[in-house]
C-alpha positions as CSV (number, residue, x, y, z in Angstrom):
1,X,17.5,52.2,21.7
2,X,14.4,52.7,19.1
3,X,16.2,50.7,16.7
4,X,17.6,47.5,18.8
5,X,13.6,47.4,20.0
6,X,12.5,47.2,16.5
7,X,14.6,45.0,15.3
8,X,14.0,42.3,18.3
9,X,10.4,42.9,17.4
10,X,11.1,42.1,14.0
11,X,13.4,39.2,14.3
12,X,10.6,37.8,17.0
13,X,8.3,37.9,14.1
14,X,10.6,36.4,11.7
15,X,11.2,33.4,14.2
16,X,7.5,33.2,14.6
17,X,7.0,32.9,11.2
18,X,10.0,30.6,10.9
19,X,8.5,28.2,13.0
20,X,4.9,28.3,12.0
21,X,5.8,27.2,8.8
22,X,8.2,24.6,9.7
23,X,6.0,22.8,12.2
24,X,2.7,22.5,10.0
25,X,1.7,19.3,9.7
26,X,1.0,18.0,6.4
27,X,-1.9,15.9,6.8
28,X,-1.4,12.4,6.0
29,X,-4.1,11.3,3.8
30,X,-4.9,7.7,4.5
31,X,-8.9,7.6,3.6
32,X,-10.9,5.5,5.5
33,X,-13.1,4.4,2.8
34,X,-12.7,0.8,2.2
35,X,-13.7,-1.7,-0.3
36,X,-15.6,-4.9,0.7
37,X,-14.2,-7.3,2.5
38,X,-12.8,-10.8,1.2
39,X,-12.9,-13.3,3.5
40,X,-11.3,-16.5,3.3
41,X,-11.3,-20.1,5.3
42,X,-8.0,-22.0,6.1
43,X,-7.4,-25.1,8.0
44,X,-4.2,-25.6,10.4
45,X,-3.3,-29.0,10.6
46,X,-2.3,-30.1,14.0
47,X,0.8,-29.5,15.2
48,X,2.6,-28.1,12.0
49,X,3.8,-25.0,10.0
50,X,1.3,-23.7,7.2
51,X,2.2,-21.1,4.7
52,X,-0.3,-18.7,3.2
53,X,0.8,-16.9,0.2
54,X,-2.5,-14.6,-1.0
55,X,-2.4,-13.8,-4.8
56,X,-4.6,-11.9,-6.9
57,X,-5.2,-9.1,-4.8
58,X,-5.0,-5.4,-5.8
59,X,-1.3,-4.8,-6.5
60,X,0.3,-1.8,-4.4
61,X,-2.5,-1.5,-2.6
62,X,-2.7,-0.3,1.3
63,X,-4.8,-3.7,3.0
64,X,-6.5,-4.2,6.6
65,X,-6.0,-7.6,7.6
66,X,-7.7,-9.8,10.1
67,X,-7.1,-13.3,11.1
68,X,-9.2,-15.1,13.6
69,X,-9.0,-18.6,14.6
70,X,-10.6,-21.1,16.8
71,X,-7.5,-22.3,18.7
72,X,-4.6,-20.6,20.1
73,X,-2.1,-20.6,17.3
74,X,1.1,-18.4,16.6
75,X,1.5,-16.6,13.3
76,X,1.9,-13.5,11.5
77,X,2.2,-11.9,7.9
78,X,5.6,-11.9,6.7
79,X,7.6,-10.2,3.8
80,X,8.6,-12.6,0.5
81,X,12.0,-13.0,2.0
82,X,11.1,-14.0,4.9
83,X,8.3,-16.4,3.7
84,X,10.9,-18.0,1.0
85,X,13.6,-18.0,4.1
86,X,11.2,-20.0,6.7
87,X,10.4,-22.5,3.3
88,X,13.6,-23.8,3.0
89,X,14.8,-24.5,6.4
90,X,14.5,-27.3,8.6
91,X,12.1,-27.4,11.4
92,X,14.2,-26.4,14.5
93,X,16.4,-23.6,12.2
94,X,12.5,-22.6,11.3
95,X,11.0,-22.1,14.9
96,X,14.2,-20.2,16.0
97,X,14.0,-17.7,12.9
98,X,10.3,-17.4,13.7
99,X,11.4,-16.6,17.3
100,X,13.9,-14.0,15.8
101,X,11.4,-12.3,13.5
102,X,8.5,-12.4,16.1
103,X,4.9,-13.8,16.0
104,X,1.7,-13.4,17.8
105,X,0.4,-15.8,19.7
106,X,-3.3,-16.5,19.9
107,X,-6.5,-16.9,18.9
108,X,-7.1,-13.5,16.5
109,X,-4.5,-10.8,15.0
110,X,-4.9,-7.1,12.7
111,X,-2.4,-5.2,11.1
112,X,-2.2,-3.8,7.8
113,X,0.5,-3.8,5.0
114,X,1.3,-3.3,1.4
115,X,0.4,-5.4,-0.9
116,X,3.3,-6.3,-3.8
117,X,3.8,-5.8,-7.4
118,X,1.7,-9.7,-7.8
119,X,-1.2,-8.5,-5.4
120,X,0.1,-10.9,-3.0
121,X,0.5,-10.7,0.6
122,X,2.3,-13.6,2.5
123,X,1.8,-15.4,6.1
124,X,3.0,-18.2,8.1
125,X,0.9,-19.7,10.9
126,X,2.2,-22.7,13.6
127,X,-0.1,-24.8,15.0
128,X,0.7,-26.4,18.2
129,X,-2.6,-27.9,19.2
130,X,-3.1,-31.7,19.1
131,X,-6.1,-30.7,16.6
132,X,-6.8,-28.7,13.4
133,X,-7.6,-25.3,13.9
134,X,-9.9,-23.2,11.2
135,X,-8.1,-19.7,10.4
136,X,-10.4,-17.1,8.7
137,X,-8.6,-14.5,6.5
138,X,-10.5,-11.1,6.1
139,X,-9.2,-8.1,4.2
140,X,-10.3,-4.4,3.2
141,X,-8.7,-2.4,0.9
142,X,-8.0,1.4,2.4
143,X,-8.1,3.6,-0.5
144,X,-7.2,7.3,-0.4
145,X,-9.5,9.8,-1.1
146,X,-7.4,12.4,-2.1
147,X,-4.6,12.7,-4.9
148,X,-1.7,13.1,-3.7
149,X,-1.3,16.2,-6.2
150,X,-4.2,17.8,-4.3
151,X,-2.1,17.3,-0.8
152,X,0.6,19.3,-2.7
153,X,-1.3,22.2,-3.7
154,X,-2.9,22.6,-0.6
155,X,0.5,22.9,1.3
156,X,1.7,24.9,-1.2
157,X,-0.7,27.0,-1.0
158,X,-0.9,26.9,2.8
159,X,2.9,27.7,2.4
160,X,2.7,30.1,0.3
161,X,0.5,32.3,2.6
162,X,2.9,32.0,5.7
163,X,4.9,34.0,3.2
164,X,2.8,36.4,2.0
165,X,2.1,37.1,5.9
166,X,5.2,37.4,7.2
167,X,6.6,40.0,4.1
168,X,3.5,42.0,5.1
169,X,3.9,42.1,8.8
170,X,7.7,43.2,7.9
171,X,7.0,45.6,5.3
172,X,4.7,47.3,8.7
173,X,7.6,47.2,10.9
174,X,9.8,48.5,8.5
175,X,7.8,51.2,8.0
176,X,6.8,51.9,11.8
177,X,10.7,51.9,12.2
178,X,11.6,54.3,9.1
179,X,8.8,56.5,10.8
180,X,10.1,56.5,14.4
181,X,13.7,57.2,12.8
182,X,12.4,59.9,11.4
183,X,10.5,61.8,14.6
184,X,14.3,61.0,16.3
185,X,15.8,63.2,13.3
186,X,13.0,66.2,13.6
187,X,14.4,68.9,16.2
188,X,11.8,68.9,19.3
189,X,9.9,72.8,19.6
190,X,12.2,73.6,22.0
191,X,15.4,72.6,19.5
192,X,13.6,74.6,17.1
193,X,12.9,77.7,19.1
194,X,16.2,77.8,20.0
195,X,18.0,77.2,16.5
196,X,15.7,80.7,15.6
């Protein structure tokens, strides 16, 4: 009976140790630090598609992006494909693929992406208005404050303890159980008073 309660205690242990380790979270290190911000000035001629492809930017780099303009308009930052895609077709095939790969429609929008191998980022902006609108670009660079090398020793480490731990608390058991198993083998005073 000793020995079934021991070795639920112990497997409740190794299940608790199972599952701390499995469910620590990794902390995803996206800094907050950014760079300064690069603003830039477009103008939306009425009623028709523009195509913004920003160059020179910091390649592979995590960017903040805000666009804000003074009329309603409908756009959004798109991928290379689909900006090459949307270049080529005609104006009705154009709205309904815009349609497919969804847009925002208004007067300001923020998201952030990935900049390319080029430092370029791409958007495509439809103005329905019966007048120019002005678009202001604004980006930030996120940069990370931490190596990624650092996240891995830290987790390792983090790991590594949770290890350490749980060989120590069963290294306890195991020897609380050896020394219960033991007391079960000694004769009680009365066995022994009897075996004299």
């Amino acid at each position: 009976m000793k020995k079934k309660r021991i070795f639920s205690q112990l497997s409740h242990i190794f299940i608790i140790i199972l599952v701390l380790t499995s469910t620590t979270s990794f902390v995803d290190i996206n800094g907050e630090e950014t760079t300064g911000p690069i603003s830039k000035n477009y103008s939306l001629p009425l009623q028709s598609w523009t195509f913004i492809h920003e160059v020179n930017l910091t390649e592979n780099q995590v960017t903040r992006y805000l666009w804000v303009s003074d009329l309603s308009v409908q756009g959004r930052e798109v991928t290379k494909e689909q900006f090459n895609t949307m270049q080529g077709q005609s104006l009705s095939e154009r709205s309904a693929y815009f349609e497919t790969i969804g847009y925002y429609d208004g007067i300001q929008d923020s998201g952030k992406t990935t900049t390319d191998i080029n430092g370029s980022i791409y958007f495509v902006f439809f103005n329905p208005n019966s007048s120019p609108a002005n678009l202001d670009l604004t980006y930030t660079y996120q940069s990370n404050n931490i190596q990624p090398w650092v996240v891995g020793l830290i987790s390792g480490i983090g790991i590594l303890l949770f290890i350490i731990i749980g060989i120590y608390v069963a290294a306890k058991i195991r020897r609380k159980m050896l020394k219960d198993a033991e007391e079960e083998r000694e004769p009680s005073a009365a066995e022994r008073y009897m075996n004299m």
